[in-house]
C-alpha positions as CSV (number, residue, x, y, z in Angstrom):
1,X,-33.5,34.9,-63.7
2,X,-34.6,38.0,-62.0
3,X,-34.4,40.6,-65.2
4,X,-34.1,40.1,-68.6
5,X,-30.9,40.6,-70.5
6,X,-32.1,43.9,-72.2
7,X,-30.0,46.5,-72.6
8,X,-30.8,50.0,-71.3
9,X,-30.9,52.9,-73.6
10,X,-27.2,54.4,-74.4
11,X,-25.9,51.6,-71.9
12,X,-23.2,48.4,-73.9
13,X,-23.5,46.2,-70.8
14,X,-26.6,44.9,-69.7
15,X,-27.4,42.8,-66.6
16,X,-28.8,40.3,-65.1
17,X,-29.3,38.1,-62.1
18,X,-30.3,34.5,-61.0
19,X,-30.9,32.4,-57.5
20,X,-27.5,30.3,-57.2
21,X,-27.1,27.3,-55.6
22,X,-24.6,28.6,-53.1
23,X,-25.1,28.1,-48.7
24,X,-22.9,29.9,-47.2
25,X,-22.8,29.0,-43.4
26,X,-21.0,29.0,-40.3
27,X,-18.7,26.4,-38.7
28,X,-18.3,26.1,-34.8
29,X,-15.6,23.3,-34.0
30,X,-17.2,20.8,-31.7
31,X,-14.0,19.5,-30.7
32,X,-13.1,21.1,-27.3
33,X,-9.2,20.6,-28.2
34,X,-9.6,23.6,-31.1
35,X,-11.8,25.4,-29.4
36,X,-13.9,25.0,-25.6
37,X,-16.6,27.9,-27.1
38,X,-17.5,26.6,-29.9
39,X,-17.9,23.0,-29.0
40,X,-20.0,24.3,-25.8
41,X,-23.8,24.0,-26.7
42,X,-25.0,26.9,-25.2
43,X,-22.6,29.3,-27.4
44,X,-23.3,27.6,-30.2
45,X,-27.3,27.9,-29.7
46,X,-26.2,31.8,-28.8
47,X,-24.5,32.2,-32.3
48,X,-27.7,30.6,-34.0
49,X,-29.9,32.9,-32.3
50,X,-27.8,35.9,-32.5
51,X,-27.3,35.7,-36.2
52,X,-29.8,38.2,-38.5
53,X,-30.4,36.5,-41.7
54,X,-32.3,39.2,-43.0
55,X,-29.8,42.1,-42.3
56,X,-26.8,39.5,-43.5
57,X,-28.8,39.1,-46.9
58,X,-29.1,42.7,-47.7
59,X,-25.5,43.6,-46.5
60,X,-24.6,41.5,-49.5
61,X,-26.5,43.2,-51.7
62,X,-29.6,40.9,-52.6
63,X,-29.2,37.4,-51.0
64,X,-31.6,35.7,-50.0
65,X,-32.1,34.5,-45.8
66,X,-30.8,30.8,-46.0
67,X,-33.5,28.7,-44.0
68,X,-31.1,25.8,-44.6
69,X,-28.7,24.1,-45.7
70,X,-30.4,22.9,-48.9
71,X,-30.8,26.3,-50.8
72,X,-33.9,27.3,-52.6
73,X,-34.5,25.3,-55.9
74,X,-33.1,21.9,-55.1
75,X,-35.6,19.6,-53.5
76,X,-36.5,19.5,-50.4
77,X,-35.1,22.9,-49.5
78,X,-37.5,24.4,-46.1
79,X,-39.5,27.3,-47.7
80,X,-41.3,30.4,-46.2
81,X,-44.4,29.9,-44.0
82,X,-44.0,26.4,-44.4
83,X,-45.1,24.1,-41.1
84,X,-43.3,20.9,-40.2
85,X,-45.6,18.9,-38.3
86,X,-43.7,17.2,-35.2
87,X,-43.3,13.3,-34.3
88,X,-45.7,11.6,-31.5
89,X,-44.6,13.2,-28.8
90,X,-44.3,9.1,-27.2
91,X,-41.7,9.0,-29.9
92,X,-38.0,7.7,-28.1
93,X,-35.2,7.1,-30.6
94,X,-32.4,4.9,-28.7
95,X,-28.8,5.9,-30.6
96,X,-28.5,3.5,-33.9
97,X,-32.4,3.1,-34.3
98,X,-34.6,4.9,-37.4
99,X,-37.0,7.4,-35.8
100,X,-40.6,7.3,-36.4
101,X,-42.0,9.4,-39.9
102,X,-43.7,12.5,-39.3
103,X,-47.4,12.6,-39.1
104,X,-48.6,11.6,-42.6
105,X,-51.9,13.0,-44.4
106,X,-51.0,16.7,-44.7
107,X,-47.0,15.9,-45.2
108,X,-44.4,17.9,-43.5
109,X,-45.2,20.8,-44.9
110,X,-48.2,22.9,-45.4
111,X,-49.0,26.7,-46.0
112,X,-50.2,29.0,-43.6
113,X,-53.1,31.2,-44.0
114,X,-53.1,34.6,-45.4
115,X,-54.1,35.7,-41.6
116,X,-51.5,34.1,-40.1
117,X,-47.9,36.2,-41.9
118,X,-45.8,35.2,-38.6
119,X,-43.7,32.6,-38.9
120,X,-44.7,29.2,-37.7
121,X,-42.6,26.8,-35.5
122,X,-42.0,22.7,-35.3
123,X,-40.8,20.7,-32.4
124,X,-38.5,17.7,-32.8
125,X,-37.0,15.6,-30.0
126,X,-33.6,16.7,-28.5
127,X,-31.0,15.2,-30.3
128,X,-28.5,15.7,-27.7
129,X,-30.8,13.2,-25.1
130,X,-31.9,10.3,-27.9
131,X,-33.8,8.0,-25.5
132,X,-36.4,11.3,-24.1
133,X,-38.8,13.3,-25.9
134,X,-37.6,17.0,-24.9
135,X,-39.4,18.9,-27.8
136,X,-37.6,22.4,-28.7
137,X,-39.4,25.0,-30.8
138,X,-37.7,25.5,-34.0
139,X,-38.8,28.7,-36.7
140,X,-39.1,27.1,-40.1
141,X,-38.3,30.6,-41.4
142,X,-35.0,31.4,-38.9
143,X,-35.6,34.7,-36.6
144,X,-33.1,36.5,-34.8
145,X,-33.9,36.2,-31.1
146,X,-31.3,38.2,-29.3
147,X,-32.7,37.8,-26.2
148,X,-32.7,34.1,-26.3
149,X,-28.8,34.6,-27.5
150,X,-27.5,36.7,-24.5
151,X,-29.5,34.3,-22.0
152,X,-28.2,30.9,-23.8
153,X,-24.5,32.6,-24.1
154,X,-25.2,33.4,-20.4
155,X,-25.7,29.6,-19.6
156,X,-22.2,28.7,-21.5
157,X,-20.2,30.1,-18.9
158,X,-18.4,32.6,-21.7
159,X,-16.6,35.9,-20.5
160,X,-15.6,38.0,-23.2
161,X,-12.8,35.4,-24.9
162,X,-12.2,36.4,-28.2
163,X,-12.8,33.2,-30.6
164,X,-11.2,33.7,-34.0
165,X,-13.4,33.7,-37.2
166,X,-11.5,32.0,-40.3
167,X,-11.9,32.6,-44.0
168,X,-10.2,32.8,-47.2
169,X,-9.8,37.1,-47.8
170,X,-9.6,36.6,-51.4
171,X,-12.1,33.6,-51.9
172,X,-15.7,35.8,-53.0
173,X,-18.2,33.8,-51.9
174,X,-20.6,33.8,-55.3
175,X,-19.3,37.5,-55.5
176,X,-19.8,38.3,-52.1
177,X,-16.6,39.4,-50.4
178,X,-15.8,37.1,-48.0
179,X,-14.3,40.0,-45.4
180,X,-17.4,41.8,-45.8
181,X,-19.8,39.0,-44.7
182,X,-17.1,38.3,-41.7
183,X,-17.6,41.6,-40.7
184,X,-20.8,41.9,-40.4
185,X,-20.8,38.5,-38.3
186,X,-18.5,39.6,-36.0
187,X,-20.6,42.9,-35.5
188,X,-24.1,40.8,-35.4
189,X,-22.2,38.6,-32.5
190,X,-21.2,41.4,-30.7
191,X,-24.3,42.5,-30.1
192,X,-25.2,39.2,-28.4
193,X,-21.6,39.5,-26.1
194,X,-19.4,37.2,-28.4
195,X,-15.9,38.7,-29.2
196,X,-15.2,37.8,-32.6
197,X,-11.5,38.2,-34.0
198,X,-11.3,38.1,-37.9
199,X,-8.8,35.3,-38.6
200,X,-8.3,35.8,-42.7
201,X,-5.8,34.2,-44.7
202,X,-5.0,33.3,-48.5
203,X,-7.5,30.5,-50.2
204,X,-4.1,27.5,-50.1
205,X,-3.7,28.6,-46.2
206,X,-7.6,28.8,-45.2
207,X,-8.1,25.8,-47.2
208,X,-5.9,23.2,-45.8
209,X,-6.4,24.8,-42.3
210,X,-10.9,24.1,-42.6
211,X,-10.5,20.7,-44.6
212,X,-8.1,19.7,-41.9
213,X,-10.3,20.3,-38.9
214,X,-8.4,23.5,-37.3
215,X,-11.0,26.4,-37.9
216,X,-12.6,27.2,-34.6
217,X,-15.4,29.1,-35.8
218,X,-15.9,29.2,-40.1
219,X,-17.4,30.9,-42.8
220,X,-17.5,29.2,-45.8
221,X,-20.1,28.3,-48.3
222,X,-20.9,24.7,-50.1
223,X,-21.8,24.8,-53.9
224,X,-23.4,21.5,-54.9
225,X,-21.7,18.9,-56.8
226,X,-24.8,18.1,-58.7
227,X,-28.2,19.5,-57.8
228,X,-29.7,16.9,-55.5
229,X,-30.2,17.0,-51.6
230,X,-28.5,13.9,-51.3
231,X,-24.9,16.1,-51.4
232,X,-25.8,17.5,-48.7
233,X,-25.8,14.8,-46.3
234,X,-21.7,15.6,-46.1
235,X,-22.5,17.9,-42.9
236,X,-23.9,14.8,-41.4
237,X,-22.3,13.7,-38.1
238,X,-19.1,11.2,-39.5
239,X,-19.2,12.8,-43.7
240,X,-17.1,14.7,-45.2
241,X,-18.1,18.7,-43.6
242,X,-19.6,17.3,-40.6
243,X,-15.8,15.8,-39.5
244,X,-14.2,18.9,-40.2
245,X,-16.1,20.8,-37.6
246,X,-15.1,18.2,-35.3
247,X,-18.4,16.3,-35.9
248,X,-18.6,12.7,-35.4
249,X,-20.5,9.5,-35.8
250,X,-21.9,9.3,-32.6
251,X,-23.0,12.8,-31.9
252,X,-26.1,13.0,-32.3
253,X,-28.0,9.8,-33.0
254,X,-31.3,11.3,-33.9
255,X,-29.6,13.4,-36.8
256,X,-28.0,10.3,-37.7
257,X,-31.4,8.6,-37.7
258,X,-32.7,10.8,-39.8
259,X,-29.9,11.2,-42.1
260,X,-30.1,7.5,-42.7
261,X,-34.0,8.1,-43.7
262,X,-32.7,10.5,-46.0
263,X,-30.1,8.8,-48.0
264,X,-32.3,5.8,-48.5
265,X,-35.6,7.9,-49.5
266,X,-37.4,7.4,-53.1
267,X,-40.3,8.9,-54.6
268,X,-43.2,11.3,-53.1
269,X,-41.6,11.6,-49.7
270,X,-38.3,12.5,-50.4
271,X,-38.8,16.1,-50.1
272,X,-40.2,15.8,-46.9
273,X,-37.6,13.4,-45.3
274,X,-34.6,16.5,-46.1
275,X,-36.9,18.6,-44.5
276,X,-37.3,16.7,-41.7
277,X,-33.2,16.2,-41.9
278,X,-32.7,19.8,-42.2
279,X,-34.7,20.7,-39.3
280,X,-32.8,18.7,-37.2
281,X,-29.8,19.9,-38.3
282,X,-30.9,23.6,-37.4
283,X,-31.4,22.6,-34.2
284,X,-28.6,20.0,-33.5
285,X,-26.0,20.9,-36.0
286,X,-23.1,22.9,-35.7
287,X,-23.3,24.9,-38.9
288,X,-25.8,27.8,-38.9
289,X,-27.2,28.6,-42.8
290,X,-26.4,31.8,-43.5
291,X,-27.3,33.4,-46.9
292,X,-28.3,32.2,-50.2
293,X,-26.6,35.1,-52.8
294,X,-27.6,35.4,-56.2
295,X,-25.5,35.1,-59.7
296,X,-24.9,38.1,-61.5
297,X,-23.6,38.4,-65.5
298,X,-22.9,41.2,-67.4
299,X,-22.9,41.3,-71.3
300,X,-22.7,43.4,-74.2
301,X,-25.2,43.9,-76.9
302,X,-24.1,41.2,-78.8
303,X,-25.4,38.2,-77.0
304,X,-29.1,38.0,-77.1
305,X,-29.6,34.6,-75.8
306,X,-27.8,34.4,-72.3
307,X,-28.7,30.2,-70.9
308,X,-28.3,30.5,-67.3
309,X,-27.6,26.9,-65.2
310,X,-27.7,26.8,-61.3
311,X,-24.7,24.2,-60.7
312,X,-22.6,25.1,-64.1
313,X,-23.5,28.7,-64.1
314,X,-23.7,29.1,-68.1
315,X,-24.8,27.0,-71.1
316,X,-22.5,28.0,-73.6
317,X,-23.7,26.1,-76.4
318,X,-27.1,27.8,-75.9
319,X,-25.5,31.1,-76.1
320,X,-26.6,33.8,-78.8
């Protein structure tokens, strides 16, 4: 928790706060039949640049930047300042075969200096051409770059269509209004030249329309069925999330490489491997991490003993 559950002087309600275990992220339909845009890869590297983390976090109120999908506190989560080392640059990865580990000895990740406060970047192959080694720079600690947006968005071809953003209105996400995190997409995207049309509808209707496959571009958020990186591999090319943004087996072999290292890692170096499998998912992916928001409670005087839990949100039977 953030603050402690005392009670200010003359006030009956006291809060507090805690990290959830909440993503909430952007979809971008790779299947050209819902949407050309969003299943072009230059937009969708013009959305992931053009999106400020920071500002997003602080429009919510006090969220947290989400370097990943994996939020903070579940293992293998990407952290700030942290360096991913990059493959052998020899490395090829033909589609179906298992890439070759990152550089051992200091692990994947590793601290930066005091000295050094900017942010420090990683190189992995390019997914999208599996049998070359075309490294591309990668921010462990994502930056807005909205120069890099308007130049990639300029490469897609795109004129000013306006591409419909899909929620659910009355849906909070972790208390967050969904609308208000729309809107401050839509104005983020502008800046970088995309038209963005809100597209809100009830939870039942916005619902059946994302688990189907039909949202063009998304905002929605994944809580975790049970706090291990593992349920997170469902945005994987061919899984459960990754299918209904149009994702499928096939699509990018080197994600699919590494997912496999992922599901099948034990011990010391599991931590590493999702990091590895989440960098490649910034880069390759078509979700872009968002925010991470935080819990909030409210109680009376009361209850002096308030057992927070990440996934289940309360221990009542440690309540006092």
């Amino acid at each position: 928790p953030n603050t402690r559950p005392t009670p200010a002087p003359g006030v009956t309600v006291s809060l507090m706060s805690m990290r959830s275990s909440t993503t909430a992220f952007l979809l971008l339909n790779q299947d050209e039949r819902v949407n050309t845009w969003t299943a072009n890869p230059d937009f969708l590297e013009a959305v992931r640049l053009g999106i400020d983390r920071e500002a997003l976090g602080a429009a919510a109120g006090d969220a947290l930047p989400a370097l990943g999908l994996i939020p903070t506190g579940i293992v293998g989560a990407l952290e700030p300042g942290s360096i991913a080392l990059a493959p052998d640059p020899s490395e090829t990865v033909p589609p179906g075969a298992t890439p070759t580990p990152f550089p051992t000895g200091t692990g994947a990740t590793a601290t930066p200096t005091p000295s050094t406060p900017t942010p420090r970047a990683t190189a992995i192959p390019d997914p999208a051409t599996p049998t070359t080694t075309t490294p591309r720079p990668l921010a462990v600690r994502p930056t807005r770059d909205l120069a890099g947006a308007r130049a990639a968005l300029a490469r897609s071809g795109y004129r000013g269509q306006a591409v419909p953003l899909s929620y659910a209105v009355d849906l909070p996400i972790q208390g967050i209004p969904s609308s208000a995190l729309a809107s401050a997409v839509r104005t983020q995207l502008a800046d970088v030249g995309i038209t963005v049309r809100l597209a809100p509808a009830r939870t039942s209707e916005a619902l059946a329309a994302y688990r189907r496959g039909a949202d063009a571009l998304g905002l929605w958020s994944w809580n975790p069925d049970y706090p291990d990186p593992e349920n997170y591999l469902a945005f994987a090319p061919g899984q459960l999330v990754g299918l209904r943004a149009g994702w499928r087996v096939g699509a990018a072999p080197l994600v699919e490489a590494f997912t496999q290292l992922a599901r099948s890692s034990v011990g010391a170096d599991r931590a590493q491997t999702y990091t590895r499998w989440q960098l490649s998912m910034n880069v390759a992916s078509p979700f872009v991490p968002l925010v991470q928001p935080q819990s909030h409670f409210a109680h009376g005087a009361r209850v002096t003993a308030l057992a927070t839990n990440p996934v289940w949100t309360l221990t009542l039977a440690d309540l006092r």
